[in-house]
Predicted model as a PDB file, atoms N, CA, C, CB and O in Angstrom, pLDDT in the B-factor column:
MODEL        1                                                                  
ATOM      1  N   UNK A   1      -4.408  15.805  17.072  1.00 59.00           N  
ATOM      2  CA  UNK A   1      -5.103  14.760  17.785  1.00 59.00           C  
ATOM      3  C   UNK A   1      -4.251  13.491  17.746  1.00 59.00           C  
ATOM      4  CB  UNK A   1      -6.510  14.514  17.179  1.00 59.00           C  
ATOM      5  O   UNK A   1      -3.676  13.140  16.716  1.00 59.00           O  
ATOM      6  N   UNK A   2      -4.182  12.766  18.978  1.00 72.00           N  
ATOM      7  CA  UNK A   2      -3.492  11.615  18.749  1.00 72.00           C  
ATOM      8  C   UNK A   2      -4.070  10.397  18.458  1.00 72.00           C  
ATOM      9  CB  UNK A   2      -2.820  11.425  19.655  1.00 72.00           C  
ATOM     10  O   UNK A   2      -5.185  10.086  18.877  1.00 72.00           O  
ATOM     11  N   UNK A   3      -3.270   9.572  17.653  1.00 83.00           N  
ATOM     12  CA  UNK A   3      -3.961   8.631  16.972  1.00 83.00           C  
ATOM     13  C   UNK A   3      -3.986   7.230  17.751  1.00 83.00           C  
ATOM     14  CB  UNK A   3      -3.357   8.531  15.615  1.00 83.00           C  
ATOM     15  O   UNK A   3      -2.907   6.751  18.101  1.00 83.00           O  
ATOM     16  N   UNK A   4      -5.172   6.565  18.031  1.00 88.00           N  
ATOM     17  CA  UNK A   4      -5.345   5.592  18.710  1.00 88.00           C  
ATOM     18  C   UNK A   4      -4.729   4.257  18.523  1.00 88.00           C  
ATOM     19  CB  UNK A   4      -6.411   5.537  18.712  1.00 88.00           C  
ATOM     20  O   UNK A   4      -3.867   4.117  17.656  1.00 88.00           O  
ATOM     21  N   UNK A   5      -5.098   3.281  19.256  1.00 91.00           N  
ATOM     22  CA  UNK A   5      -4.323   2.200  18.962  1.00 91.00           C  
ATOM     23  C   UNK A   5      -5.152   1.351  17.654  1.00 91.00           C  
ATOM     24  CB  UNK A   5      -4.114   1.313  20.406  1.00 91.00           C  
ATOM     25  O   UNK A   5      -4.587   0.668  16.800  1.00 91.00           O  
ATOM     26  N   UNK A   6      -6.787   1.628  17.776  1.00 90.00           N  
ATOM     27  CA  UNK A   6      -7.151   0.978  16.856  1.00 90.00           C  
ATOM     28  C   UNK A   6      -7.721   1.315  15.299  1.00 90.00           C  
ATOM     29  CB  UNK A   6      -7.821   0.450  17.462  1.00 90.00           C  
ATOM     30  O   UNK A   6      -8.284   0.709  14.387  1.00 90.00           O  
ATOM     31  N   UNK A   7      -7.044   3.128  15.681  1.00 89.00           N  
ATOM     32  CA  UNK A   7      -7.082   3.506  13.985  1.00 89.00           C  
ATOM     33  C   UNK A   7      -5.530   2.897  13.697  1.00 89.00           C  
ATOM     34  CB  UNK A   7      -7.277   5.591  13.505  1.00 89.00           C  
ATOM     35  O   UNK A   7      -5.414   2.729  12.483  1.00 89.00           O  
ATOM     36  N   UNK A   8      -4.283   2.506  14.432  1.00 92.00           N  
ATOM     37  CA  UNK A   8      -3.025   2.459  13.635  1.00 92.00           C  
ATOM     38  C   UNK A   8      -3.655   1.052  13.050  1.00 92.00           C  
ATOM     39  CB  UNK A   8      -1.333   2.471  14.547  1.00 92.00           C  
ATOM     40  O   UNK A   8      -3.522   0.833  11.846  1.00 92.00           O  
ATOM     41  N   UNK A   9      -4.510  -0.143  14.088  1.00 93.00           N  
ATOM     42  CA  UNK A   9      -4.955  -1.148  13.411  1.00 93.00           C  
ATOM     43  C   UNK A   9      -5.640  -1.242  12.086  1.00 93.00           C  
ATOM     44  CB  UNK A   9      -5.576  -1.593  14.120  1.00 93.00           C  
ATOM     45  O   UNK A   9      -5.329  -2.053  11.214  1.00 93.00           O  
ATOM     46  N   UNK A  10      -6.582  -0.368  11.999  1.00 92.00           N  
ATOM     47  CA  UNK A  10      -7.164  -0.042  10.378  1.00 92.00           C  
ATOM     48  C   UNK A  10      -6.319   0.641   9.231  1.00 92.00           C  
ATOM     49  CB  UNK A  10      -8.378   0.960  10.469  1.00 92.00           C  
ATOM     50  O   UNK A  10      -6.474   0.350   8.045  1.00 92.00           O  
ATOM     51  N   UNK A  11      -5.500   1.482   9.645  1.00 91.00           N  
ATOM     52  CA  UNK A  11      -4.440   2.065   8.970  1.00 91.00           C  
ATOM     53  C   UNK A  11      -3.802   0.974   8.057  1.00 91.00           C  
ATOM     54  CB  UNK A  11      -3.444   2.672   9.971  1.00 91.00           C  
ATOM     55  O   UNK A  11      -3.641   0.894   6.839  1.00 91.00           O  
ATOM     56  N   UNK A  12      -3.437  -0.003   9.331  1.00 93.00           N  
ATOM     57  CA  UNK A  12      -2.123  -0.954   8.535  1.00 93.00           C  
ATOM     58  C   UNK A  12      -3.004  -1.966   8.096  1.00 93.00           C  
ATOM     59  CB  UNK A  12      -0.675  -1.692   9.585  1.00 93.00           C  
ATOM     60  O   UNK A  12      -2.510  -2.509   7.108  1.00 93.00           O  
ATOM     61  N   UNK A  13      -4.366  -2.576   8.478  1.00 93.00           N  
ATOM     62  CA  UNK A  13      -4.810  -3.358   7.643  1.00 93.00           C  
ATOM     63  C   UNK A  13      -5.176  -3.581   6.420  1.00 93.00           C  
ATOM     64  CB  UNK A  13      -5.314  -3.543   7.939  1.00 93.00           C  
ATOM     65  O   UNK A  13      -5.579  -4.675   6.024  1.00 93.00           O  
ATOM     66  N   UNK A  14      -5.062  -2.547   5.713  1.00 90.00           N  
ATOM     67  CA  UNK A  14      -4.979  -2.929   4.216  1.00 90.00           C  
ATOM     68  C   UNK A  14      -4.691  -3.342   3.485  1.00 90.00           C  
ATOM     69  CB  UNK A  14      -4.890  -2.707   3.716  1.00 90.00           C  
ATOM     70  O   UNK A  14      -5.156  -3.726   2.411  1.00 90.00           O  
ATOM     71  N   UNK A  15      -3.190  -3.332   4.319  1.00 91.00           N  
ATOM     72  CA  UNK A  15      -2.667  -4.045   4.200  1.00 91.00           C  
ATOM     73  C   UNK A  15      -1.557  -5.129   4.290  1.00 91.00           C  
ATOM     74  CB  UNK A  15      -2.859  -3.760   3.952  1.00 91.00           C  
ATOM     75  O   UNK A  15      -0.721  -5.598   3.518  1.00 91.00           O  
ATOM     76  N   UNK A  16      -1.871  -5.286   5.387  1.00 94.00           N  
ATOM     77  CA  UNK A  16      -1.372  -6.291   6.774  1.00 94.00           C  
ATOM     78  C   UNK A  16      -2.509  -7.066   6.820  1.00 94.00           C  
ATOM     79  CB  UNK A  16      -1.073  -5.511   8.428  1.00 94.00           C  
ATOM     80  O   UNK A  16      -3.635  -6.596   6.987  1.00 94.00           O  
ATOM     81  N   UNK A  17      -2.162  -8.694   6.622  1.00 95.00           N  
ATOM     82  CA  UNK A  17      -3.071  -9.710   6.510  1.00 95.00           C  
ATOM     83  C   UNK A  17      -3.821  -9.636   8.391  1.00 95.00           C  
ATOM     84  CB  UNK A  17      -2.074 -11.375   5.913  1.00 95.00           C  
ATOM     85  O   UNK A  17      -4.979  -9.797   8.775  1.00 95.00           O  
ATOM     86  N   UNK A  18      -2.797  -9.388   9.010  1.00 96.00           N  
ATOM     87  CA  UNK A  18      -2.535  -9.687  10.713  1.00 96.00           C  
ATOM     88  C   UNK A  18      -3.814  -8.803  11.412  1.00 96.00           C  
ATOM     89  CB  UNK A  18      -0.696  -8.960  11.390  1.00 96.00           C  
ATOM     90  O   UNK A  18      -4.704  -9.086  12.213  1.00 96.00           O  
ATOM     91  N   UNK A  19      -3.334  -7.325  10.517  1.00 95.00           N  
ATOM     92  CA  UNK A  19      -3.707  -6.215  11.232  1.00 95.00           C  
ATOM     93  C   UNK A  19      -5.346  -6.501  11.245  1.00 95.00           C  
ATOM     94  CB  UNK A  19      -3.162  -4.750  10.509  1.00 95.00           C  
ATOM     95  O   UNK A  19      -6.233  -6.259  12.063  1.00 95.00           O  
ATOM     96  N   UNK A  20      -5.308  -7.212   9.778  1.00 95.00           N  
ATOM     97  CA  UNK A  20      -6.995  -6.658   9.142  1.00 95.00           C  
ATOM     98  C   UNK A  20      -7.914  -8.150  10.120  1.00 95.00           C  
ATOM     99  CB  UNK A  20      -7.219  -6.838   6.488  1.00 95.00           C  
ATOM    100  O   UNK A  20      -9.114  -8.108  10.391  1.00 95.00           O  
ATOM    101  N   UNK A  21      -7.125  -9.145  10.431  1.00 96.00           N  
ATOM    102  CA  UNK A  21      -7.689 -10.343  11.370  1.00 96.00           C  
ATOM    103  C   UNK A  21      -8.036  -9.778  12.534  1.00 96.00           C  
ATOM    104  CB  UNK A  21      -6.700 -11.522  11.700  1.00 96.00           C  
ATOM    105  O   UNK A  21      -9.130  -9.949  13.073  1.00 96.00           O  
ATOM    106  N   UNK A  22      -6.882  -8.898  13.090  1.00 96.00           N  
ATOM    107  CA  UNK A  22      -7.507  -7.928  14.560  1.00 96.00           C  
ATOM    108  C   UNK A  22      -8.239  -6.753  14.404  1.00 96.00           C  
ATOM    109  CB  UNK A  22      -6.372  -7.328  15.492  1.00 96.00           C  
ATOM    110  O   UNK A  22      -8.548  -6.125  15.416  1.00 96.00           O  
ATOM    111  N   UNK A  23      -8.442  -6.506  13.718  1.00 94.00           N  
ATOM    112  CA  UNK A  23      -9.503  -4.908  13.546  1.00 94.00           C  
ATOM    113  C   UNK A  23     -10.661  -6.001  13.307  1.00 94.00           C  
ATOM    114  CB  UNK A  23      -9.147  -3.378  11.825  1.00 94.00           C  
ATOM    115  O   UNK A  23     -11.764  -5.696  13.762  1.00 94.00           O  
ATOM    116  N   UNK A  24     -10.529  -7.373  12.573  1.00 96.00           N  
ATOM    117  CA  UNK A  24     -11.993  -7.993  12.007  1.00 96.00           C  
ATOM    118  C   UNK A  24     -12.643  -8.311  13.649  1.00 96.00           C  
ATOM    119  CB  UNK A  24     -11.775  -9.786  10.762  1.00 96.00           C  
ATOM    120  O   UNK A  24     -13.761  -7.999  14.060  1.00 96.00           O  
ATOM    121  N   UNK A  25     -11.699  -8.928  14.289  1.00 96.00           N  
ATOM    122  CA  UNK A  25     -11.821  -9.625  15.611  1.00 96.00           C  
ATOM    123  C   UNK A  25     -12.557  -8.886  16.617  1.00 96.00           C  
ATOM    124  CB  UNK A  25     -10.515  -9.926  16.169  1.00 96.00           C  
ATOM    125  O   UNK A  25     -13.349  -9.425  17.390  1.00 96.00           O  
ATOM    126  N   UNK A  26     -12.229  -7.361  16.599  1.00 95.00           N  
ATOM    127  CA  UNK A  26     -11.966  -6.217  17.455  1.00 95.00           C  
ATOM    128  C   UNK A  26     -13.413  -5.983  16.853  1.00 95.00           C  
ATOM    129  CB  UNK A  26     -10.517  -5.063  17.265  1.00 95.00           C  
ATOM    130  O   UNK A  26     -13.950  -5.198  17.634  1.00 95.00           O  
ATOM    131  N   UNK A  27     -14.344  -6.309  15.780  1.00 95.00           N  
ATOM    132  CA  UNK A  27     -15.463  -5.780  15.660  1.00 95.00           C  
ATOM    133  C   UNK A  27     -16.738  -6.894  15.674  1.00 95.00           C  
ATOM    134  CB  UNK A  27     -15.335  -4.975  14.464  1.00 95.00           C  
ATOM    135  O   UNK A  27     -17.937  -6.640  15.562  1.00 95.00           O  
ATOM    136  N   UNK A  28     -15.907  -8.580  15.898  1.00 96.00           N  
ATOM    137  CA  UNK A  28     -17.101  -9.219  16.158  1.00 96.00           C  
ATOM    138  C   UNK A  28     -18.249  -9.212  17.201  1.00 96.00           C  
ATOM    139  CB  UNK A  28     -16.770 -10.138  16.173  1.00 96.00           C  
ATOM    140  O   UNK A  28     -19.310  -9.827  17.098  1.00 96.00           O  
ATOM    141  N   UNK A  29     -17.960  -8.626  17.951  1.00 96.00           N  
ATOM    142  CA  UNK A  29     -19.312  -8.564  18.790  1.00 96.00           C  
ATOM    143  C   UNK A  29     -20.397  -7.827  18.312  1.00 96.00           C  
ATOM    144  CB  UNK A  29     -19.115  -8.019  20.066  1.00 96.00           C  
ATOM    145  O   UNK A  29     -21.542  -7.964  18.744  1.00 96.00           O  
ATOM    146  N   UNK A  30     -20.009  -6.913  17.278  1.00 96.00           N  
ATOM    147  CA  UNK A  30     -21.206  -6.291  16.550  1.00 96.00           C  
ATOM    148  C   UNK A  30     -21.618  -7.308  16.139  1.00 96.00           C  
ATOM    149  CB  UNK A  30     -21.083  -5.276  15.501  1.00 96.00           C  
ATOM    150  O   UNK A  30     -22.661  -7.746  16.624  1.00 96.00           O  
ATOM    151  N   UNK A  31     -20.676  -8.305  14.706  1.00 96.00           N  
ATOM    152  CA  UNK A  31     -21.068  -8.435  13.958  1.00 96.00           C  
ATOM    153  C   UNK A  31     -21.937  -9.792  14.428  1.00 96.00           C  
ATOM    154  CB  UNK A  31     -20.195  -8.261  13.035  1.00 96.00           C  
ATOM    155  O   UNK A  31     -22.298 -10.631  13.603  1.00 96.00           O  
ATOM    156  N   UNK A  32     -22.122  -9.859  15.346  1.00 96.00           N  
ATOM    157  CA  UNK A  32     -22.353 -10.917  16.317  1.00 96.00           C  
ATOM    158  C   UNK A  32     -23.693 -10.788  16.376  1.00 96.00           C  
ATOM    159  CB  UNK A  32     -21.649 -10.837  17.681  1.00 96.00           C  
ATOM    160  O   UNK A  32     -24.542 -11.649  16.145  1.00 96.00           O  
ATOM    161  N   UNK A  33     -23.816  -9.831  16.650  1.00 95.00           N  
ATOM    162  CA  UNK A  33     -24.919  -9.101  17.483  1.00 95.00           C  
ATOM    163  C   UNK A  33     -26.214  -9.059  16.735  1.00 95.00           C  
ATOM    164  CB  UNK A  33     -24.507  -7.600  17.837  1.00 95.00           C  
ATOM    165  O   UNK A  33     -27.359  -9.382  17.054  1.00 95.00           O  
ATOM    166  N   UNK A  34     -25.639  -8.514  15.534  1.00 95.00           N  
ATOM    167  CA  UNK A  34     -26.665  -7.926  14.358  1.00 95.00           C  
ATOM    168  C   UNK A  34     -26.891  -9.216  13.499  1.00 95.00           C  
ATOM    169  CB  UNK A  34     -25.947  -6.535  13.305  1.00 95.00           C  
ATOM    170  O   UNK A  34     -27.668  -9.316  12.550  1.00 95.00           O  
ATOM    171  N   UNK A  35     -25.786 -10.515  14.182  1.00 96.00           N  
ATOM    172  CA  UNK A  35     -26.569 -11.649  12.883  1.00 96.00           C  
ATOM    173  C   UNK A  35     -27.298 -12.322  13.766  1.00 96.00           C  
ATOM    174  CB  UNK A  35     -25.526 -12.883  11.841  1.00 96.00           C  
ATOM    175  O   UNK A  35     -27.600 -13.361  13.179  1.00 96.00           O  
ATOM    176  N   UNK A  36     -27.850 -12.345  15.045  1.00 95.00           N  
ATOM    177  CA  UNK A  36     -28.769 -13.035  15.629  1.00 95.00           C  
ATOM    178  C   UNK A  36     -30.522 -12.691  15.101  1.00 95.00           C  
ATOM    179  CB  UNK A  36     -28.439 -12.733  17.136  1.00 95.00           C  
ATOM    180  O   UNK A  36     -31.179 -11.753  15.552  1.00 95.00           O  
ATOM    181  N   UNK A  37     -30.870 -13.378  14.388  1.00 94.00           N  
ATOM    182  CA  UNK A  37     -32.832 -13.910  13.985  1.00 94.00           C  
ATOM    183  C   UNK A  37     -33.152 -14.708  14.580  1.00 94.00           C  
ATOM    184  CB  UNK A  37     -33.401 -14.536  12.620  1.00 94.00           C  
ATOM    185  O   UNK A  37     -32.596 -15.805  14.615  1.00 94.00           O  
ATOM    186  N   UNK A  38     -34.251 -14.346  15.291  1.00 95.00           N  
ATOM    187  CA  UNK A  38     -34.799 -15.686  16.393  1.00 95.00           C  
ATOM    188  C   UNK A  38     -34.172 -16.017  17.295  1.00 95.00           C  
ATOM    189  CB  UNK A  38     -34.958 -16.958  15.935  1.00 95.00           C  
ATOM    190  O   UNK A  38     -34.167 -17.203  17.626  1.00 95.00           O  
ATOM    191  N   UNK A  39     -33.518 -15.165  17.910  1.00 95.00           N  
ATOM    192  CA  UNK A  39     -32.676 -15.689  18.864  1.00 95.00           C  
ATOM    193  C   UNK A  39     -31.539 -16.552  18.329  1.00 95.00           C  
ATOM    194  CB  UNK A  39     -33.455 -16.414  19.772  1.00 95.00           C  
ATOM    195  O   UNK A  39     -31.045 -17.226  19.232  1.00 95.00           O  
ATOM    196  N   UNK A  40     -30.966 -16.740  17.122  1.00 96.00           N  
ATOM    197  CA  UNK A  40     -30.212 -17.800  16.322  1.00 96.00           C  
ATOM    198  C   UNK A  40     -29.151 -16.988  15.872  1.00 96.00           C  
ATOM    199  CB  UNK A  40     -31.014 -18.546  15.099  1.00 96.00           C  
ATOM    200  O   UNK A  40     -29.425 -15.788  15.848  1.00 96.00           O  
ATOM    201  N   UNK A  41     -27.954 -17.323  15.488  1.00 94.00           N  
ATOM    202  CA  UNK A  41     -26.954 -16.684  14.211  1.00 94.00           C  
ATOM    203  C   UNK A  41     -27.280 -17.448  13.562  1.00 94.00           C  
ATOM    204  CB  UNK A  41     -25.399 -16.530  14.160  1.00 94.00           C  
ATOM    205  O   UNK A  41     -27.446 -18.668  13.558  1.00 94.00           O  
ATOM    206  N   UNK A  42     -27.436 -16.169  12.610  1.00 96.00           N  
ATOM    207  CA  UNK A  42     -27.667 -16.432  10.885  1.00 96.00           C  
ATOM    208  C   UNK A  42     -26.343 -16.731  10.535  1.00 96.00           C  
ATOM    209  CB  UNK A  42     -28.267 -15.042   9.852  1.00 96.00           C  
ATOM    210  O   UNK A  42     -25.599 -15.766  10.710  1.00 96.00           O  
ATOM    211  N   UNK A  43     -25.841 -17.650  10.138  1.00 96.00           N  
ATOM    212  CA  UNK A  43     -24.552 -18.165   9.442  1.00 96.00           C  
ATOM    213  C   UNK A  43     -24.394 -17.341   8.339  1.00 96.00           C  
ATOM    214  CB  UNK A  43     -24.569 -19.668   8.977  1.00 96.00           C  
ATOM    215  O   UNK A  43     -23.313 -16.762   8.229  1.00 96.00           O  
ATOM    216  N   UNK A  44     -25.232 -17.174   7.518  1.00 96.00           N  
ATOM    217  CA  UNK A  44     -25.385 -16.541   5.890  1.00 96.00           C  
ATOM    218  C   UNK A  44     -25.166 -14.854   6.378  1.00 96.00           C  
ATOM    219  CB  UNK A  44     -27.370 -16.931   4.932  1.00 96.00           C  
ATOM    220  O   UNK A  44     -24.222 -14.152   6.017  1.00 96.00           O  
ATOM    221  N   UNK A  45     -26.201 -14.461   7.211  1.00 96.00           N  
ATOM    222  CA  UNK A  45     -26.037 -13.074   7.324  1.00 96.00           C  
ATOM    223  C   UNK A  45     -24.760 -12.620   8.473  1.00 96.00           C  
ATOM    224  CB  UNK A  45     -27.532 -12.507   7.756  1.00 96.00           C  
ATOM    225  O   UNK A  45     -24.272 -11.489   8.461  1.00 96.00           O  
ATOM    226  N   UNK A  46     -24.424 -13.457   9.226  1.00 96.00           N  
ATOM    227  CA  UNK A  46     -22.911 -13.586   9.665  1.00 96.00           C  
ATOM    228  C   UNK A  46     -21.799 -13.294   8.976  1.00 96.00           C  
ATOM    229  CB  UNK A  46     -22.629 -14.709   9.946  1.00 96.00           C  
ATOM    230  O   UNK A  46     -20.934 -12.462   9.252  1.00 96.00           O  
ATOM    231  N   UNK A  47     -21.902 -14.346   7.662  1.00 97.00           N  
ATOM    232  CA  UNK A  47     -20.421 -13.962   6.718  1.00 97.00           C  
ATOM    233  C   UNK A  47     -20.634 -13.077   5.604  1.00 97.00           C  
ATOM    234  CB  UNK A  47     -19.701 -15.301   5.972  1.00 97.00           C  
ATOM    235  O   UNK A  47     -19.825 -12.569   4.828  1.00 97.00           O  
ATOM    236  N   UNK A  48     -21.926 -12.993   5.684  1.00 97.00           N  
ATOM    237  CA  UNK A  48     -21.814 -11.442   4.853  1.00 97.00           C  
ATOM    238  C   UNK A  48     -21.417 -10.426   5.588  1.00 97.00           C  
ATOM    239  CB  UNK A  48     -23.121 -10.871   4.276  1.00 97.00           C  
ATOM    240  O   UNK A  48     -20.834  -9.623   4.858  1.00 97.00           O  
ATOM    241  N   UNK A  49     -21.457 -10.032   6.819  1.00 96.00           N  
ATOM    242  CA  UNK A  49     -21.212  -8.760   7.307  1.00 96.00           C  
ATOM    243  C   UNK A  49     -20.038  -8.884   7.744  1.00 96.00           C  
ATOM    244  CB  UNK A  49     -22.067  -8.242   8.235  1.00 96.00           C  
ATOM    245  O   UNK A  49     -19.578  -7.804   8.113  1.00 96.00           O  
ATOM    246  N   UNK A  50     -19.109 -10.057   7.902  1.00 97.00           N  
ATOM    247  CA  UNK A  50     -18.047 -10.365   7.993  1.00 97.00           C  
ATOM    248  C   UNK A  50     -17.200  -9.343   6.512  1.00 97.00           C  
ATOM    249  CB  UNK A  50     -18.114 -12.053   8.063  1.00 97.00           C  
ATOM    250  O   UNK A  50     -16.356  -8.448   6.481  1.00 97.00           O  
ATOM    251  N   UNK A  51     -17.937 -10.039   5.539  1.00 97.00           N  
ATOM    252  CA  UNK A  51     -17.130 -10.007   4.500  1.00 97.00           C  
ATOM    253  C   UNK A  51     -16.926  -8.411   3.583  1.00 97.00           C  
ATOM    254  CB  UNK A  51     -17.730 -11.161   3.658  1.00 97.00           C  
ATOM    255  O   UNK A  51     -16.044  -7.954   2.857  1.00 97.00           O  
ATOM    256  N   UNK A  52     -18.445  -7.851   4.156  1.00 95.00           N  
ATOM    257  CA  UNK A  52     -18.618  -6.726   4.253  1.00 95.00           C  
ATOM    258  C   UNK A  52     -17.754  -5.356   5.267  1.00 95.00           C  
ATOM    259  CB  UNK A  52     -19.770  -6.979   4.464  1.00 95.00           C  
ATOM    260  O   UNK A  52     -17.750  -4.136   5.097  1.00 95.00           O  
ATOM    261  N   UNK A  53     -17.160  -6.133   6.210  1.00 94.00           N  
ATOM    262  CA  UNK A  53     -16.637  -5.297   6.846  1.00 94.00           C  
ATOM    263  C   UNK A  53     -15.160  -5.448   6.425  1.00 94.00           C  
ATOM    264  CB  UNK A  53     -16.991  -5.416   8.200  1.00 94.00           C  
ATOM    265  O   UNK A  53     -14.231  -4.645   6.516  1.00 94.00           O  
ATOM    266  N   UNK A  54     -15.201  -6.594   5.983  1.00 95.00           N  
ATOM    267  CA  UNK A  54     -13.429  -6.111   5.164  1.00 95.00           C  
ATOM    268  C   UNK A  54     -13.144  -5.360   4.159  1.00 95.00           C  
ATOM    269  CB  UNK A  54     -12.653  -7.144   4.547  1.00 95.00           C  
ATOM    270  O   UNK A  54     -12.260  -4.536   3.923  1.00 95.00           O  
ATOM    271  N   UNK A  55     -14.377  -5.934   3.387  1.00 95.00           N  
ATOM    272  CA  UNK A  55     -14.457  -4.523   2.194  1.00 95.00           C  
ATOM    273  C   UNK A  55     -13.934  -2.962   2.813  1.00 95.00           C  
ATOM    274  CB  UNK A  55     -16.380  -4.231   1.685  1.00 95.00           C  
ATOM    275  O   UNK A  55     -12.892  -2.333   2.629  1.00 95.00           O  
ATOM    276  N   UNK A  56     -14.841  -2.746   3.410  1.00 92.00           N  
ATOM    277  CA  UNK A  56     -14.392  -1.120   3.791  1.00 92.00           C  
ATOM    278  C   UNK A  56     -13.680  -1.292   4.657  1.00 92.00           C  
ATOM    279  CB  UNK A  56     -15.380  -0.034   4.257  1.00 92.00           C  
ATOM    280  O   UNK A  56     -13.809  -0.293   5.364  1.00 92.00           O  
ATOM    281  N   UNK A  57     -12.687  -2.200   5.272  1.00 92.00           N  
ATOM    282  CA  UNK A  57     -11.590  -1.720   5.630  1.00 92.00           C  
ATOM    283  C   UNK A  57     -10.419  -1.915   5.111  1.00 92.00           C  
ATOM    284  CB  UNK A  57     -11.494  -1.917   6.567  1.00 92.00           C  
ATOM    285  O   UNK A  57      -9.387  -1.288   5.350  1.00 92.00           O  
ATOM    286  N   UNK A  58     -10.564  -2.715   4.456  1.00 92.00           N  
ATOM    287  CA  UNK A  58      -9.848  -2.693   2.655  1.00 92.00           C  
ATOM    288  C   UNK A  58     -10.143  -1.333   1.728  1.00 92.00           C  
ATOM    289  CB  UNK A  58     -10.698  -4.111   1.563  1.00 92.00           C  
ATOM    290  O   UNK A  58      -9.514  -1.184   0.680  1.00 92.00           O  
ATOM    291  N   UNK A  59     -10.910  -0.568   2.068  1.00 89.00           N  
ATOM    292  CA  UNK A  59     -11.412   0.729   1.241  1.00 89.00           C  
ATOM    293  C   UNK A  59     -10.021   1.469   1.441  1.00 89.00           C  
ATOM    294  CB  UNK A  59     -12.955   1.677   1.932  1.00 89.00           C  
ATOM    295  O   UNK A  59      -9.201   1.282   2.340  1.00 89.00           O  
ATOM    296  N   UNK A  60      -9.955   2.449   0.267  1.00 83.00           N  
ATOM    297  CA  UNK A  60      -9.000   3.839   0.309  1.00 83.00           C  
ATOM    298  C   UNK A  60      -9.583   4.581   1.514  1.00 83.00           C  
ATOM    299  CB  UNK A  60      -9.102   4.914  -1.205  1.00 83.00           C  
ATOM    300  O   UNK A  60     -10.807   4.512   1.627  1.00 83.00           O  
ATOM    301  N   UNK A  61      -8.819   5.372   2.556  1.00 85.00           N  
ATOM    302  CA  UNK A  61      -8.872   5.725   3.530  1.00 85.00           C  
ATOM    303  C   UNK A  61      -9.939   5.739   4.856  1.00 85.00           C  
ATOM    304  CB  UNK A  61      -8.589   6.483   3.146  1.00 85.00           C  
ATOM    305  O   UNK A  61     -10.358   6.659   5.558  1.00 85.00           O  
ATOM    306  N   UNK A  62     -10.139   4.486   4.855  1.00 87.00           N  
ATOM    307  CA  UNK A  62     -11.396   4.024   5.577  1.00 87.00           C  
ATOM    308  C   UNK A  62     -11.185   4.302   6.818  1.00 87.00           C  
ATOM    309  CB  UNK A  62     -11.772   2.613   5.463  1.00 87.00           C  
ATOM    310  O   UNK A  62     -12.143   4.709   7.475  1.00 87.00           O  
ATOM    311  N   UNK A  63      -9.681   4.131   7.548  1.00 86.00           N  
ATOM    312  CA  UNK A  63      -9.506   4.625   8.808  1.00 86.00           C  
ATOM    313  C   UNK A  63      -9.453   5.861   8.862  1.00 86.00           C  
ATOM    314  CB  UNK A  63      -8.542   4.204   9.384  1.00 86.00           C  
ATOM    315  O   UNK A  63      -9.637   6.254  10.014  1.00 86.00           O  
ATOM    316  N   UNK A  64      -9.254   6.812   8.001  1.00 86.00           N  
ATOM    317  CA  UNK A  64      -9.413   8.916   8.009  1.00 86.00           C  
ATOM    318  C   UNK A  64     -10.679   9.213   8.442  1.00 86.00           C  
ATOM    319  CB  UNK A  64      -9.350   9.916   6.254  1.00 86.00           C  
ATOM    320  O   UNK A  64     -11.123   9.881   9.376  1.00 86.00           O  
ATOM    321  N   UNK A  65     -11.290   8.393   7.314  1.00 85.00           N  
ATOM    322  CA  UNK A  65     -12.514   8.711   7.358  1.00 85.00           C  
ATOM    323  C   UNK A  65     -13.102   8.368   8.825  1.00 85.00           C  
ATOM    324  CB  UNK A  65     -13.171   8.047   6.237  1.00 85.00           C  
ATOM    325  O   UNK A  65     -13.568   9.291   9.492  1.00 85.00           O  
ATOM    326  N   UNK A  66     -13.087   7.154   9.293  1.00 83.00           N  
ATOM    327  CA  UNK A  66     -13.711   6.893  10.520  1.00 83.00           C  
ATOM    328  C   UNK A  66     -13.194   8.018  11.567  1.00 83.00           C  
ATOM    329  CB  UNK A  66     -13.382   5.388  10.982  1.00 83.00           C  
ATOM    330  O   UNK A  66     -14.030   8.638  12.224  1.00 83.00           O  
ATOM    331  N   UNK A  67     -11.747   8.286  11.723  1.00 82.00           N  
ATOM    332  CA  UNK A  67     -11.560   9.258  12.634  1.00 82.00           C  
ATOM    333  C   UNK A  67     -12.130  10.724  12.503  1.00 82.00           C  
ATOM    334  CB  UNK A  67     -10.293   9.305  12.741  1.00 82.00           C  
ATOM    335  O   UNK A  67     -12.393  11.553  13.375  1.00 82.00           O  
ATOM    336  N   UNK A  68     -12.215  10.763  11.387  1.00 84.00           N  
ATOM    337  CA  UNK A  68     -12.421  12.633  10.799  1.00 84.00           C  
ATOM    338  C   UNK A  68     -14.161  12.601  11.351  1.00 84.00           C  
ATOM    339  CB  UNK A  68     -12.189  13.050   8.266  1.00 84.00           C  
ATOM    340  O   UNK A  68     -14.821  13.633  11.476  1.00 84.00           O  
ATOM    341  N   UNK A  69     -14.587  11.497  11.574  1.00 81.00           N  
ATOM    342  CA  UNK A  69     -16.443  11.477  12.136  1.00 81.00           C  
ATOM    343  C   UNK A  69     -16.175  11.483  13.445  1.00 81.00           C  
ATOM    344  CB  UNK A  69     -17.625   9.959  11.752  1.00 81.00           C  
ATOM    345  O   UNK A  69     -16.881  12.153  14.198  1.00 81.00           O  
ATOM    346  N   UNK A  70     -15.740  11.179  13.639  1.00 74.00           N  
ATOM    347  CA  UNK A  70     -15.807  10.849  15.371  1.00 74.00           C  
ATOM    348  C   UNK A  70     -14.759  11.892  16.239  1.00 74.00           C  
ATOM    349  CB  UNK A  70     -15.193   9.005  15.725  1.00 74.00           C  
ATOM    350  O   UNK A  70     -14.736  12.018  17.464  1.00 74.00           O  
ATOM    351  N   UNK A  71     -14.008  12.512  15.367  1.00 64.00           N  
ATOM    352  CA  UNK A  71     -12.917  13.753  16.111  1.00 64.00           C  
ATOM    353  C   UNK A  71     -14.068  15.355  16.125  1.00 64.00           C  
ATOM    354  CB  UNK A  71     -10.990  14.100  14.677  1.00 64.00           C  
ATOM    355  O   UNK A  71     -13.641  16.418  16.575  1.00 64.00           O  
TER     356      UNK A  71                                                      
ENDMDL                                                                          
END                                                                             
């Protein structure tokens, strides 16, 4: 299977300061999405899921894993 452009992005963000800013970037509209209450962004629940999503893409093989679900 060939590997996409935005698993090589999770790949190298682990550690690539660059990579892990564009894979973060590449997923704000979720994280966007899911911090609106009341029609509002939650600032608080914003940078948690921010901060949360670096975690696991900072995780040991977080991009395998995402592909090995979705292949």
């Amino acid at each position: 299977m060939n590997n996409t452009k935005f698993y090589e992005i999770l790949s190298n963000a682990k550690n690539d300061e660059v990579s892990l800013i564009i894979a973060v970037n590449k997923i704000m509209p979720l994280i966007n999405k899911y911090s609106i209450i009341n029609n509002q962004i939650d600032e608080d629940l914003r940078s948690y899921l921010i901060e949360y999503a670096i975690k696991l893409i900072k995780s040991d093989d977080f991009a395998d894993k995402l592909k090995n679900n979705f292949s």
